[in-house]
PDB file of N, CA, C and O in Angstrom:
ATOM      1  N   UNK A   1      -3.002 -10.876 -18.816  1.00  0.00           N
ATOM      2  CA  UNK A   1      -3.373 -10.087 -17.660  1.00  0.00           C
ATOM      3  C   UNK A   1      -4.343 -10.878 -16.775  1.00  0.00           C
ATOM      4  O   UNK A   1      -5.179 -11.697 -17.156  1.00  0.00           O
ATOM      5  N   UNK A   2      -4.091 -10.501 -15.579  1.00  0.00           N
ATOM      6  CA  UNK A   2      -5.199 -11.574 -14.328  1.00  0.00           C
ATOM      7  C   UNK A   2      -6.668 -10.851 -14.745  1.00  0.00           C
ATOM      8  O   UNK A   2      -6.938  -9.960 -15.550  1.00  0.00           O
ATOM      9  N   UNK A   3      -7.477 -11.642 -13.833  1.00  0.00           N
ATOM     10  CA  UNK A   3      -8.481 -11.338 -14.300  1.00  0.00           C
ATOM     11  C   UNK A   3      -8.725 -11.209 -12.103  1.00  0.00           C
ATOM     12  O   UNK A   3      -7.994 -11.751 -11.274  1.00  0.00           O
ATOM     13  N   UNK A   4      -9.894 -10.378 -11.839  1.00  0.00           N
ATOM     14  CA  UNK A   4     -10.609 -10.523 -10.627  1.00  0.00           C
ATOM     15  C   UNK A   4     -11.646 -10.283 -10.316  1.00  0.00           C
ATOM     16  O   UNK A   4     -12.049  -9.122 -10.396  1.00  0.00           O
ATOM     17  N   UNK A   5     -12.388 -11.227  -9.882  1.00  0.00           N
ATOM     18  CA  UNK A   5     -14.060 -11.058  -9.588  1.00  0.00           C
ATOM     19  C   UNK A   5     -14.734 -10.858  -8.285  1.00  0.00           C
ATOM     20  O   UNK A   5     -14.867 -11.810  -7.515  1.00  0.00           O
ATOM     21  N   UNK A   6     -15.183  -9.632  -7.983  1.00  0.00           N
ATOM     22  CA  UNK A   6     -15.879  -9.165  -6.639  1.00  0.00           C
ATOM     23  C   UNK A   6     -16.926  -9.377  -6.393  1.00  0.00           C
ATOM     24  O   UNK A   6     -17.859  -8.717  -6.851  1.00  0.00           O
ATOM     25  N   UNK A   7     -17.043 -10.258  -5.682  1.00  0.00           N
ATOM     26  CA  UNK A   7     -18.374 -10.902  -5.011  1.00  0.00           C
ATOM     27  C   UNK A   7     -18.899  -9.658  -3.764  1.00  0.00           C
ATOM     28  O   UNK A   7     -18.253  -8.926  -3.014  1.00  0.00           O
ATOM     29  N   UNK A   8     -20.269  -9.846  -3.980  1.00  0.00           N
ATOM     30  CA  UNK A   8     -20.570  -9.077  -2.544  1.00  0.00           C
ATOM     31  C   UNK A   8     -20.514  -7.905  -2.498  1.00  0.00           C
ATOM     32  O   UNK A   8     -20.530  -7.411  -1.371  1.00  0.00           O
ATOM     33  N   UNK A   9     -20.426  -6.992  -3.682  1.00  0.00           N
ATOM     34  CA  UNK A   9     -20.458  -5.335  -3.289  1.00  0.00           C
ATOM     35  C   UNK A   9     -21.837  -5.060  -3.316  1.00  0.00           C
ATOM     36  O   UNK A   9     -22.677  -5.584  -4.047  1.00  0.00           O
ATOM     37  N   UNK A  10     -22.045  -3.966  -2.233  1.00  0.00           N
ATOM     38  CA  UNK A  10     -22.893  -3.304  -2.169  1.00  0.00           C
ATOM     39  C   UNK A  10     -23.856  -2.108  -2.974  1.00  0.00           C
ATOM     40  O   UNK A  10     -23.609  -0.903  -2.908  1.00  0.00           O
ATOM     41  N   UNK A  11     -24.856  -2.633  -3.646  1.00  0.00           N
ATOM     42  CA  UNK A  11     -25.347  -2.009  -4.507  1.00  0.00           C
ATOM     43  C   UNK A  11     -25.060  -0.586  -4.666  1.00  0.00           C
ATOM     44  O   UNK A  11     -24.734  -0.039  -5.720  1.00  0.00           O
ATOM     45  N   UNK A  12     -25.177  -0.168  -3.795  1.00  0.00           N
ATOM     46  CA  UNK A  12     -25.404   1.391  -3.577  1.00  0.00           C
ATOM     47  C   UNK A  12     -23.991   2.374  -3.780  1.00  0.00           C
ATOM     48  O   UNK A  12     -23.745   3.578  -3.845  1.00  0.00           O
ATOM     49  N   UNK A  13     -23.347   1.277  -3.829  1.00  0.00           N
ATOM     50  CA  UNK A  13     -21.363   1.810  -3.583  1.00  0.00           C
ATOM     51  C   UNK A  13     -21.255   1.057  -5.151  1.00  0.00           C
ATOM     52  O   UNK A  13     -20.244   1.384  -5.774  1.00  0.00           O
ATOM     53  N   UNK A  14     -22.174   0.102  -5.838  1.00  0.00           N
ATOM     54  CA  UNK A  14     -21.701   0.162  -7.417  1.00  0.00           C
ATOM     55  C   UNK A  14     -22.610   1.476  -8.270  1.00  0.00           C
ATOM     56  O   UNK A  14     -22.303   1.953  -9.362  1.00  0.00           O
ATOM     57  N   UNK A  15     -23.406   1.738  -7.685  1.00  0.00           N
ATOM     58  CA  UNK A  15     -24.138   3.088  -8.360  1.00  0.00           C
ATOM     59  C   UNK A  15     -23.225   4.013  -8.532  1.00  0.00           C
ATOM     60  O   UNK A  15     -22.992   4.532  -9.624  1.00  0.00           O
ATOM     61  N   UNK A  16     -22.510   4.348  -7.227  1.00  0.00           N
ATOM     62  CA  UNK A  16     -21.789   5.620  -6.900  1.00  0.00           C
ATOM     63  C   UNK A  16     -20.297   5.004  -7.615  1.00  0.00           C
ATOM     64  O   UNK A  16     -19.386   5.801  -7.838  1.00  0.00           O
ATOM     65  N   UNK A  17     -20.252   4.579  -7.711  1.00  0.00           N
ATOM     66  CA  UNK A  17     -18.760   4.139  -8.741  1.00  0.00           C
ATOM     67  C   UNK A  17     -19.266   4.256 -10.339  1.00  0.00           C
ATOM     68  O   UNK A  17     -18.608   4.769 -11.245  1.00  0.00           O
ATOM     69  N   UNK A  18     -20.593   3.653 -10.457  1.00  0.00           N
ATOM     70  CA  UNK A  18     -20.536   4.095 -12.000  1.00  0.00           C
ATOM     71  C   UNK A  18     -21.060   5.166 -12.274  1.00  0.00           C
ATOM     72  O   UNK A  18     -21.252   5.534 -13.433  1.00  0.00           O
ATOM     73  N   UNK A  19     -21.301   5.676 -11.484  1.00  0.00           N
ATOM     74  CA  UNK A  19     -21.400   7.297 -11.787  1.00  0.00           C
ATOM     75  C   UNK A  19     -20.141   8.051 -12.094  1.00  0.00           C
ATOM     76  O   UNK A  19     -19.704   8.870 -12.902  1.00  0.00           O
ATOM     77  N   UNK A  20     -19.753   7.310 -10.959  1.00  0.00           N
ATOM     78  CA  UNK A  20     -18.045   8.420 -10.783  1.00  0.00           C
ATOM     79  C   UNK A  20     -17.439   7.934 -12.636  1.00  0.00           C
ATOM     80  O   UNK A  20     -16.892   8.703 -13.427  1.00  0.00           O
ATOM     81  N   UNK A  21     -17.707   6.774 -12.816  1.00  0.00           N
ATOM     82  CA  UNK A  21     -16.928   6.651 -14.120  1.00  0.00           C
ATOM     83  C   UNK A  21     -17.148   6.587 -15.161  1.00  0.00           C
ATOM     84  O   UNK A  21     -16.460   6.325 -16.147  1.00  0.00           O
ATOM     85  N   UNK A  22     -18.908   7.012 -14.907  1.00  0.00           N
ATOM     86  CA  UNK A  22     -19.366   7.746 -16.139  1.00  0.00           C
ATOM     87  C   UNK A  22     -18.802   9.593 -16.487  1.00  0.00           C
ATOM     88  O   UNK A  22     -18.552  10.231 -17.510  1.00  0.00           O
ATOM     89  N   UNK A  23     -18.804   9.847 -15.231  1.00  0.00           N
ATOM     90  CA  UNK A  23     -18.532  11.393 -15.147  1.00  0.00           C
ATOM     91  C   UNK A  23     -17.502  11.349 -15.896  1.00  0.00           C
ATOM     92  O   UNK A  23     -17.582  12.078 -16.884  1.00  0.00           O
ATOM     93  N   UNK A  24     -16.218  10.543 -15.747  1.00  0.00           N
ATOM     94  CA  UNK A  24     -14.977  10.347 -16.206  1.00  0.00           C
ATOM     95  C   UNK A  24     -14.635  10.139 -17.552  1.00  0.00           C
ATOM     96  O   UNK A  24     -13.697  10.529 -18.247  1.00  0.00           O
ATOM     97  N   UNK A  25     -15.922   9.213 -17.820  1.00  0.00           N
ATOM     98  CA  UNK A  25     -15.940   9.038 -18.698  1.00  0.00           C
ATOM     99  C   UNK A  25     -15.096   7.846 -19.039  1.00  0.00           C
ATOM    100  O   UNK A  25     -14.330   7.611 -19.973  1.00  0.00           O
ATOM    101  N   UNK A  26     -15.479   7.171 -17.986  1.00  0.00           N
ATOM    102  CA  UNK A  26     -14.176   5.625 -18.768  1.00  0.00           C
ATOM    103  C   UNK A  26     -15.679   4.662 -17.985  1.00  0.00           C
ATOM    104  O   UNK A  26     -16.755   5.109 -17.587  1.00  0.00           O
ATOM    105  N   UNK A  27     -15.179   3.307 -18.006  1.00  0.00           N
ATOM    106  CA  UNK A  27     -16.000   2.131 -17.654  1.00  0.00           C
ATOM    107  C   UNK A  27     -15.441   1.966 -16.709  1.00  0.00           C
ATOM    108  O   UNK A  27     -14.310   2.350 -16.412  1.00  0.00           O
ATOM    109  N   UNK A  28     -16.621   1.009 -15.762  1.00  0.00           N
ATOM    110  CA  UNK A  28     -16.378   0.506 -14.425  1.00  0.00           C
ATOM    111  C   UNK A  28     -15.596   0.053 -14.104  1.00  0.00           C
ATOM    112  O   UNK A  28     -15.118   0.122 -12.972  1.00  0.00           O
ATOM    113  N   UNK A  29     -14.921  -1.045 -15.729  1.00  0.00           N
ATOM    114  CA  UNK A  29     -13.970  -1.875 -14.792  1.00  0.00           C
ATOM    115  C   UNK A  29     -12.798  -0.857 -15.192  1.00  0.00           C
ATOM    116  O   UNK A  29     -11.884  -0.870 -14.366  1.00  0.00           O
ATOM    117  N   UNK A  30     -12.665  -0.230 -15.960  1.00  0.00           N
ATOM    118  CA  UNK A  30     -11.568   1.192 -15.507  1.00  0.00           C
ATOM    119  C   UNK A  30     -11.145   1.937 -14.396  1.00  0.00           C
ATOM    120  O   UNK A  30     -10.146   2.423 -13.865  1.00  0.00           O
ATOM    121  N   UNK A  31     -12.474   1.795 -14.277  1.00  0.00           N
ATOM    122  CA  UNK A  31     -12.737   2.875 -12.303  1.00  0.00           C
ATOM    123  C   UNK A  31     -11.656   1.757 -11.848  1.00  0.00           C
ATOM    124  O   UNK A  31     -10.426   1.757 -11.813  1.00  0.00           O
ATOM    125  N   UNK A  32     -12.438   1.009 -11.587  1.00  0.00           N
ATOM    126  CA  UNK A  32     -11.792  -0.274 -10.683  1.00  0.00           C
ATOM    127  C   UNK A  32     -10.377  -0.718 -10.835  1.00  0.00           C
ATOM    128  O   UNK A  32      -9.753  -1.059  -9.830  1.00  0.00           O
ATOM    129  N   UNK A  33      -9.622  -0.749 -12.444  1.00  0.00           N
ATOM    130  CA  UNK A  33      -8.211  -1.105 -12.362  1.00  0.00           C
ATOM    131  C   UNK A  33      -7.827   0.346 -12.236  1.00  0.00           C
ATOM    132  O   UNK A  33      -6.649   0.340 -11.881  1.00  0.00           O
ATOM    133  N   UNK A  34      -8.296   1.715 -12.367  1.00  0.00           N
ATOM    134  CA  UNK A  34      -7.562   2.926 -11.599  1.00  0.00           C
ATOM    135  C   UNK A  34      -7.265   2.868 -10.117  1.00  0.00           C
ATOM    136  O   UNK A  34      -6.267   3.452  -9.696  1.00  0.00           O
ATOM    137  N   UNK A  35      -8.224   2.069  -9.130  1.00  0.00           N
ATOM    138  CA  UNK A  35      -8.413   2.302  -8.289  1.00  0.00           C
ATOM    139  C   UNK A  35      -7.405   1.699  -7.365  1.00  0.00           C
ATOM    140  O   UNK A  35      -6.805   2.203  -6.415  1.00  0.00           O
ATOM    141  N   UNK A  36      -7.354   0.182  -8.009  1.00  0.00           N
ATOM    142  CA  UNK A  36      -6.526  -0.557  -7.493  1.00  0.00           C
ATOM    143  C   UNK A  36      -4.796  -0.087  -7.856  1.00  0.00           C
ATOM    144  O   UNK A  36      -3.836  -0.598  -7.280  1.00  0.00           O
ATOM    145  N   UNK A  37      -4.704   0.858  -8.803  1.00  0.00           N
ATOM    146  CA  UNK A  37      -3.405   1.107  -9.222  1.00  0.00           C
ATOM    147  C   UNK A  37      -3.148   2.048  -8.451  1.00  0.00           C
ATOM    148  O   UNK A  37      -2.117   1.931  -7.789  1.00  0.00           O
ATOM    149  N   UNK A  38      -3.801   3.016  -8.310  1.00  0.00           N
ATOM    150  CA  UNK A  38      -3.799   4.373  -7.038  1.00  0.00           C
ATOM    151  C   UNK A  38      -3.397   3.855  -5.756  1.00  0.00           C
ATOM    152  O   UNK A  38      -2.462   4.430  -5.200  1.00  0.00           O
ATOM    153  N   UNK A  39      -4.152   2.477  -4.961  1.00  0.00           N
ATOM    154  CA  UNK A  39      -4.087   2.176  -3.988  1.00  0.00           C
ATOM    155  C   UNK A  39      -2.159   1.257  -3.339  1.00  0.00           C
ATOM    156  O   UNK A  39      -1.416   1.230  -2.358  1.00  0.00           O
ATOM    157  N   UNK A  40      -2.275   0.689  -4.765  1.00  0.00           N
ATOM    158  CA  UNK A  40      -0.456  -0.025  -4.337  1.00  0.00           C
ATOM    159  C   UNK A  40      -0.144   1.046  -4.764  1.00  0.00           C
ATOM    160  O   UNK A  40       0.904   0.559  -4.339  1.00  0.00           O
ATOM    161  N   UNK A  41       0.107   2.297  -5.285  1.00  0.00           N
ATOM    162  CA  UNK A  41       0.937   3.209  -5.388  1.00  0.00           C
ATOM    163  C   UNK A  41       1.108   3.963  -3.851  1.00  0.00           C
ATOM    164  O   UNK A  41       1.961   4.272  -3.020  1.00  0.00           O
ATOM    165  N   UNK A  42       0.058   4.003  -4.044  1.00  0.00           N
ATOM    166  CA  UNK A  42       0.089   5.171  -2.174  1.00  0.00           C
ATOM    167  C   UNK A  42       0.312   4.374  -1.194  1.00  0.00           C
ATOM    168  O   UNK A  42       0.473   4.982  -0.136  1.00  0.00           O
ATOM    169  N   UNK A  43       0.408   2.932  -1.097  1.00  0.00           N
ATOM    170  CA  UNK A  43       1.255   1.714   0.045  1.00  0.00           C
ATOM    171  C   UNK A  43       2.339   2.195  -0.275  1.00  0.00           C
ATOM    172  O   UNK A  43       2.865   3.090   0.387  1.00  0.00           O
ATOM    173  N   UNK A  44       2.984   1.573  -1.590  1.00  0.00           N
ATOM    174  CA  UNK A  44       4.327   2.304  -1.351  1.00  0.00           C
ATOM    175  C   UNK A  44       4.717   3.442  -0.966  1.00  0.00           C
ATOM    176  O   UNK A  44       5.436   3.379   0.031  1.00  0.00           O
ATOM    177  N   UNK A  45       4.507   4.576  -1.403  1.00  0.00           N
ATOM    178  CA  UNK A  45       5.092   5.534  -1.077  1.00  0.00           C
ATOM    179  C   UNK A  45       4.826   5.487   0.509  1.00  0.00           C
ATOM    180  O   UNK A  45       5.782   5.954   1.127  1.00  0.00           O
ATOM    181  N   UNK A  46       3.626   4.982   1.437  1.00  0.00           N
ATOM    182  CA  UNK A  46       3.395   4.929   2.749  1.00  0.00           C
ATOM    183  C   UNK A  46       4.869   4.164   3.338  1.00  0.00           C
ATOM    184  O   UNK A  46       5.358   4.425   4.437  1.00  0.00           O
ATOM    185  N   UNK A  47       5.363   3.310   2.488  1.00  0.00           N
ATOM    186  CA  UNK A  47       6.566   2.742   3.356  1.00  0.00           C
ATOM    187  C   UNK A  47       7.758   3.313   2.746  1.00  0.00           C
ATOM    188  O   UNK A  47       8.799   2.947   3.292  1.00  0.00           O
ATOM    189  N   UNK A  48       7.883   4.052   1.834  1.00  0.00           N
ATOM    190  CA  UNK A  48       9.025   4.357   1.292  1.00  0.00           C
ATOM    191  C   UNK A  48       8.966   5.267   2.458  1.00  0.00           C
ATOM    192  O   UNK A  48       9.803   4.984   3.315  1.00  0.00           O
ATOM    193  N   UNK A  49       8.180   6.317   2.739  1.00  0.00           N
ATOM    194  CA  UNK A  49       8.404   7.208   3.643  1.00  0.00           C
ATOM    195  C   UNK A  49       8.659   7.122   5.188  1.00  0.00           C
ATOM    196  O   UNK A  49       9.285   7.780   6.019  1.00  0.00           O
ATOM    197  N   UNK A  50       7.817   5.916   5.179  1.00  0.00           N
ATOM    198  CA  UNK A  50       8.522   5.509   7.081  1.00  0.00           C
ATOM    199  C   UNK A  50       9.546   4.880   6.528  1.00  0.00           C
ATOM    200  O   UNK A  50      10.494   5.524   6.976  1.00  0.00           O
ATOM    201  N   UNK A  51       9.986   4.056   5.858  1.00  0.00           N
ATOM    202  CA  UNK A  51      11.568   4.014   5.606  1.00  0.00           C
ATOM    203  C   UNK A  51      12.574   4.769   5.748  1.00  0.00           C
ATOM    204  O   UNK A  51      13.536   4.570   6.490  1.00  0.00           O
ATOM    205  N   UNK A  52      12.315   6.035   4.747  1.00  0.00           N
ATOM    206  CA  UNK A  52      12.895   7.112   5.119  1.00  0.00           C
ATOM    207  C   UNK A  52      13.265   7.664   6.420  1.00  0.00           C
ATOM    208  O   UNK A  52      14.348   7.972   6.918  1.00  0.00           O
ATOM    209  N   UNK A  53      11.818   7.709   6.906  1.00  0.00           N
ATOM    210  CA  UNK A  53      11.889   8.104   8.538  1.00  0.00           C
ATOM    211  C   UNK A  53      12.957   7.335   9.470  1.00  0.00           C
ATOM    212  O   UNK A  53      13.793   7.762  10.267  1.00  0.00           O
ATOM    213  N   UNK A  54      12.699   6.380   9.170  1.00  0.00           N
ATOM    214  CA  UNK A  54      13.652   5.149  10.173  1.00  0.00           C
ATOM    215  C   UNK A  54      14.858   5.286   9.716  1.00  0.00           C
ATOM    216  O   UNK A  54      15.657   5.350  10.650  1.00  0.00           O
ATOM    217  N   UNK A  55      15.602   5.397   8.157  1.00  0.00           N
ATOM    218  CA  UNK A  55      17.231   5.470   8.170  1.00  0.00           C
ATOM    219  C   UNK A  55      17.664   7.032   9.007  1.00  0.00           C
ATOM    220  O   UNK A  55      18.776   7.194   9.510  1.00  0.00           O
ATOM    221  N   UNK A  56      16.420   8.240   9.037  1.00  0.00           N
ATOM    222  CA  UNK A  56      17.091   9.138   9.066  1.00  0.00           C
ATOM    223  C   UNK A  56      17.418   9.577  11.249  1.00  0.00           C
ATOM    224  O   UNK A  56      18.119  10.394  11.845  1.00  0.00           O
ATOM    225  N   UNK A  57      16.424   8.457  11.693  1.00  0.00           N
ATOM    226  CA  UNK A  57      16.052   8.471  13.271  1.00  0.00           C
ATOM    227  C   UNK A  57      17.606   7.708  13.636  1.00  0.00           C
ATOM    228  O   UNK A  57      17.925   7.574  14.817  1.00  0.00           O
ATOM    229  N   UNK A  58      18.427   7.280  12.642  1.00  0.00           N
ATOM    230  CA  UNK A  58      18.832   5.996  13.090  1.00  0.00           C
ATOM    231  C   UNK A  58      20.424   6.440  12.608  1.00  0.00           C
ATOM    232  O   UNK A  58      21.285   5.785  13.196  1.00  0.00           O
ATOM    233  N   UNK A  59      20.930   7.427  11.653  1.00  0.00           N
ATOM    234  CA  UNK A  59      21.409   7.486  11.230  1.00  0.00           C
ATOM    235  C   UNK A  59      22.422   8.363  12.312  1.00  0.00           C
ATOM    236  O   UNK A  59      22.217   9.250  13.141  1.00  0.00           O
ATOM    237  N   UNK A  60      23.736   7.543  11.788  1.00  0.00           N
ATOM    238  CA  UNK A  60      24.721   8.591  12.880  1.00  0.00           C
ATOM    239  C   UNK A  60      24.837   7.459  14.296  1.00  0.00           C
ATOM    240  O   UNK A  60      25.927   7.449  14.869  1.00  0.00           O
ATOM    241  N   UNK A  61      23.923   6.695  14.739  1.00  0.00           N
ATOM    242  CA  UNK A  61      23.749   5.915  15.700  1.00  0.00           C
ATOM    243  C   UNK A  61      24.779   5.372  16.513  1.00  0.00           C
ATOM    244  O   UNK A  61      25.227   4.376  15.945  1.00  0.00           O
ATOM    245  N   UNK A  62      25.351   5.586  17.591  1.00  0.00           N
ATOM    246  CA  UNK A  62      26.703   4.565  17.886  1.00  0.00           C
ATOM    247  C   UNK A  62      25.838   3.586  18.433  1.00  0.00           C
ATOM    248  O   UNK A  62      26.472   3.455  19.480  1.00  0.00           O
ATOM    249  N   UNK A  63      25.021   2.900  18.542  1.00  0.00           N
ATOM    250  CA  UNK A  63      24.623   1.605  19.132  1.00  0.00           C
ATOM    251  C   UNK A  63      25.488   0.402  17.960  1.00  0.00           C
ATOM    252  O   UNK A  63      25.579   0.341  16.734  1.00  0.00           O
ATOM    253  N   UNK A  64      25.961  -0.353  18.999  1.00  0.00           N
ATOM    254  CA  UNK A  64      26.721  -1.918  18.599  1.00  0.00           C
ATOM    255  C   UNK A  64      26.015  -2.685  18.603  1.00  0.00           C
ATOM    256  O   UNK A  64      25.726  -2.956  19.769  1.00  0.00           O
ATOM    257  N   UNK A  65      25.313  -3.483  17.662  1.00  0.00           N
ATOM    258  CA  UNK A  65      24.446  -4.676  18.285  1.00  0.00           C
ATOM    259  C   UNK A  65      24.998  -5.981  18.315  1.00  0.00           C
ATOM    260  O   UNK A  65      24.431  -7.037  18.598  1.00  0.00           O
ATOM    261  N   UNK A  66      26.476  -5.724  17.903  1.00  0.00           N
ATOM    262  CA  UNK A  66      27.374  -6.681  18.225  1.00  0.00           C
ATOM    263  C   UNK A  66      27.572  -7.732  19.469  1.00  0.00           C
ATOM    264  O   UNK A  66      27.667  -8.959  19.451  1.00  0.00           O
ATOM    265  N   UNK A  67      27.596  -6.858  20.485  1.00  0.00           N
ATOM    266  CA  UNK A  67      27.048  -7.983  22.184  1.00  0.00           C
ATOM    267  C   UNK A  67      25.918  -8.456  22.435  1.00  0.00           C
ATOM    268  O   UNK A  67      25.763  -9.523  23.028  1.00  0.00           O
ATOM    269  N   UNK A  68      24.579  -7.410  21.840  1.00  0.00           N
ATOM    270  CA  UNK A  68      23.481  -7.927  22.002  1.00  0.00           C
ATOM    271  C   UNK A  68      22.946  -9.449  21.157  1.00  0.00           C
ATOM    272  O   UNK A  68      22.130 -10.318  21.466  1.00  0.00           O
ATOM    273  N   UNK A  69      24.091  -9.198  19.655  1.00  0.00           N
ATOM    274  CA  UNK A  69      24.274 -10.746  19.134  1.00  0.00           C
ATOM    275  C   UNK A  69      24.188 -11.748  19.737  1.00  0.00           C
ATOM    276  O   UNK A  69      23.275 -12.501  20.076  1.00  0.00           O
ATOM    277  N   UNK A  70      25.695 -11.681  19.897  1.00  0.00           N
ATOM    278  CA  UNK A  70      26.417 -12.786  20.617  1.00  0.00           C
ATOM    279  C   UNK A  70      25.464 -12.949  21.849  1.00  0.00           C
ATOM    280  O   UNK A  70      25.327 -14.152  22.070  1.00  0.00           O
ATOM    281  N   UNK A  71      24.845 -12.276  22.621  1.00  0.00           N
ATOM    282  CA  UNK A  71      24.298 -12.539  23.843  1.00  0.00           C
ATOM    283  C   UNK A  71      23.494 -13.779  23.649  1.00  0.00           C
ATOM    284  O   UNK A  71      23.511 -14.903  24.149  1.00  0.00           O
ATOM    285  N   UNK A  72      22.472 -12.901  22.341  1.00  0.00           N
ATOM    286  CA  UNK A  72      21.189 -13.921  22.197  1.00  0.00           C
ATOM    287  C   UNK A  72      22.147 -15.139  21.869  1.00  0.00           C
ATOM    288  O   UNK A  72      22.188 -16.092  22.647  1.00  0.00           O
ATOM    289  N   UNK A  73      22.870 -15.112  20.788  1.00  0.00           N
ATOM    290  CA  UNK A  73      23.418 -16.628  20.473  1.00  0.00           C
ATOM    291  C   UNK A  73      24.034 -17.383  21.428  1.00  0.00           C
ATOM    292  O   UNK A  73      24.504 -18.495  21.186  1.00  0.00           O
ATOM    293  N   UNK A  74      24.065 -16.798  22.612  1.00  0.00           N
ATOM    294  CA  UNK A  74      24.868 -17.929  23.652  1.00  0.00           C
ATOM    295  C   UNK A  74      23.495 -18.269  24.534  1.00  0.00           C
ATOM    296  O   UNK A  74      23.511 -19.108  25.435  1.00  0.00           O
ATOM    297  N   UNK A  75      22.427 -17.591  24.202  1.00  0.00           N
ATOM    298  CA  UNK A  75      21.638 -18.761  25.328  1.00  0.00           C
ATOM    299  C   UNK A  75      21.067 -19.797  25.060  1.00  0.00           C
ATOM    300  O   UNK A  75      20.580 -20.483  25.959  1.00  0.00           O
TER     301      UNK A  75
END
């Protein structure tokens, strides 16, 4: 497993994190690999869902982009 080291946090925002993960009852660096696992989870789903959005705006579409191809490729 990687390992990662955070330089530079702000005291006051590591208090309030080990609090939060004392409350929890797990360790800091728990907080921290929860946190980071929460965060690529909710990216994805952020693009799965404008994905979504975009096949469903798009879907049915008669646009050809067939000429607009060829256009670009002939200049």
């Amino acid at each position: 497993m990687a390992q990662v080291l955070v330089r530079d946090l702000d005291d006051g925002i590591v208090a309030r994190l080990k609090a939060m993960a004392k409350a929890q009852n797990i360790s800091l660096e728990q907080k921290f690999r929860d946190m980071a696992a929460r965060e690529v989870l909710e990216v994805e789903e952020r693009f799965e869902e404008i994905s979504r959005r975009s096949r469903e705006q798009t879907r049915g579409s008669k646009l050809d982009s067939t000429a607009l191809i060829r256009a670009d490729r002939d200049r």
